[in-house]
VOZADREN-455347 format. One record per residue (C-alpha): x, y, z. Coordinates in steps of 0.001 Angstrom, whole numbers, plus 500000, padded with zeros to 6 digits. Example, Ala and Ser with C-alpha at 12.3 -4.5 7.8 and 13.67 -1.06 7.14 Angstrom:
<nodes>
[[512300 495500 507800]]
[[513670 498940 507140]]
</nodes>
This chain:
<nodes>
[[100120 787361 503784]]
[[099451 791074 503186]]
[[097659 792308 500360]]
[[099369 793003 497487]]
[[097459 795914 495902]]
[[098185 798987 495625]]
[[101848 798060 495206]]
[[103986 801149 496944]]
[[106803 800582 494278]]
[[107437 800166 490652]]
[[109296 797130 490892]]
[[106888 795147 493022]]
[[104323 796399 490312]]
[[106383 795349 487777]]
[[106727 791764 488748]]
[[102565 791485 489721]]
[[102514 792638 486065]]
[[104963 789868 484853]]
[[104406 786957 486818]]
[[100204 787324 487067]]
[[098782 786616 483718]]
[[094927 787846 483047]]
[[095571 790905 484848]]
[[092829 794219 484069]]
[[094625 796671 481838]]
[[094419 799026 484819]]
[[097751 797529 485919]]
[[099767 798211 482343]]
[[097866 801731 482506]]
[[099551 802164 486222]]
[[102757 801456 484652]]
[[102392 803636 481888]]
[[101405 806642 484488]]
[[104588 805913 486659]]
[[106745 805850 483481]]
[[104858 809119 481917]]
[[105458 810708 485582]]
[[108510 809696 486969]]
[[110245 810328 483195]]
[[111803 806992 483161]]
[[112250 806826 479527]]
[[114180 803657 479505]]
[[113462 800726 481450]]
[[115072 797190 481556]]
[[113571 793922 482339]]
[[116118 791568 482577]]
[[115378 787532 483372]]
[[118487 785304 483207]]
[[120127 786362 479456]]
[[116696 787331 478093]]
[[116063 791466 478407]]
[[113339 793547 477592]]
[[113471 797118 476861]]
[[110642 799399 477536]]
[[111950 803221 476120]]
[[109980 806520 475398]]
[[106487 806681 475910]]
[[104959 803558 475838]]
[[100580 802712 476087]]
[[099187 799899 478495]]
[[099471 797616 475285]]
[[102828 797683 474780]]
[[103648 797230 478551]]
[[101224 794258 478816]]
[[103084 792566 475192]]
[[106145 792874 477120]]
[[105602 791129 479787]]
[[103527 788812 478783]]
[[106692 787686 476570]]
[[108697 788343 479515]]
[[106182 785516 481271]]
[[106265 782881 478727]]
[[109926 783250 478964]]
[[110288 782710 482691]]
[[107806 779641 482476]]
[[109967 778011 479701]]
[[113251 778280 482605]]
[[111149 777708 485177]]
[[112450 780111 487811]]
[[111336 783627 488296]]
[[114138 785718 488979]]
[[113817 789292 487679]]
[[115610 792479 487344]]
[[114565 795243 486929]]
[[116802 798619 485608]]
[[115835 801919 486110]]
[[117579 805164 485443]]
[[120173 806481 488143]]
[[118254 808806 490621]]
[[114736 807986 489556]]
[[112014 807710 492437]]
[[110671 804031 492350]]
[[107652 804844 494442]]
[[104165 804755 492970]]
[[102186 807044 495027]]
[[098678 806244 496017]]
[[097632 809941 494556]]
[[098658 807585 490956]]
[[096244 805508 492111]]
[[093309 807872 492435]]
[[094005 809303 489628]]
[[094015 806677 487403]]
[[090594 805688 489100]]
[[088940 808879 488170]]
[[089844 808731 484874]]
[[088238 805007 484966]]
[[085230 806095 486494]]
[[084943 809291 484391]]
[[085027 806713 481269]]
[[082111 804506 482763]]
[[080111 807843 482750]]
[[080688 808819 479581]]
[[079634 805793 478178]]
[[076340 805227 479986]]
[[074700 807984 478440]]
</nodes>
């Protein structure tokens, strides 16, 4: 089975993010980026009837509060069928340049604090 990580597209990040619980906040910060970049201002995560709405500019917590709801649901039904809606015309790639970026500012952090 092929490594999961980086994920080349929102959605497959997206559902790491929902069905993985415990993940590093790097992942809900990687969403957060893609959103902030791509200007996808309203996103729908949508399992069976139950629907969860991530608009505007949203931090890591918020995304990882969603789907962690999003994951208690989908244990409850037991099946993990998602959907996920994006605005019309939006690119659903997350570039590895995201990636590196997101690093940086990681690594920039450690640095800061070890002094």
């Amino acid at each position: 089975m092929p490594n999961p990580w980086p994920p080349d597209n929102i959605d497959r990040l997206i559902e790491i993010a929902v069905t993985t619980a415990g993940l590093s906040r790097v992942v809900y910060k990687l969403i957060a980026l893609w959103i902030e970049d791509r200007k996808a201002r309203k996103i729908k995560i949508k399992h069976g009837d139950f629907e969860v709405h991530i608009e505007g500019r949203v931090s890591d917590k918020e995304i990882a509060r969603a789907c962690s709801t999003l994951r208690k649901v989908m244990k409850k039904s037991g099946n993990d069928d998602l959907e996920i809606i994006l605005p019309s015309g939006v690119d659903r790639a997350v570039p590895i340049e995201m990636i590196h970026k997101l690093n940086q500012k990681k690594d920039a952090m450690k640095k800061g604090s070890k002094k």
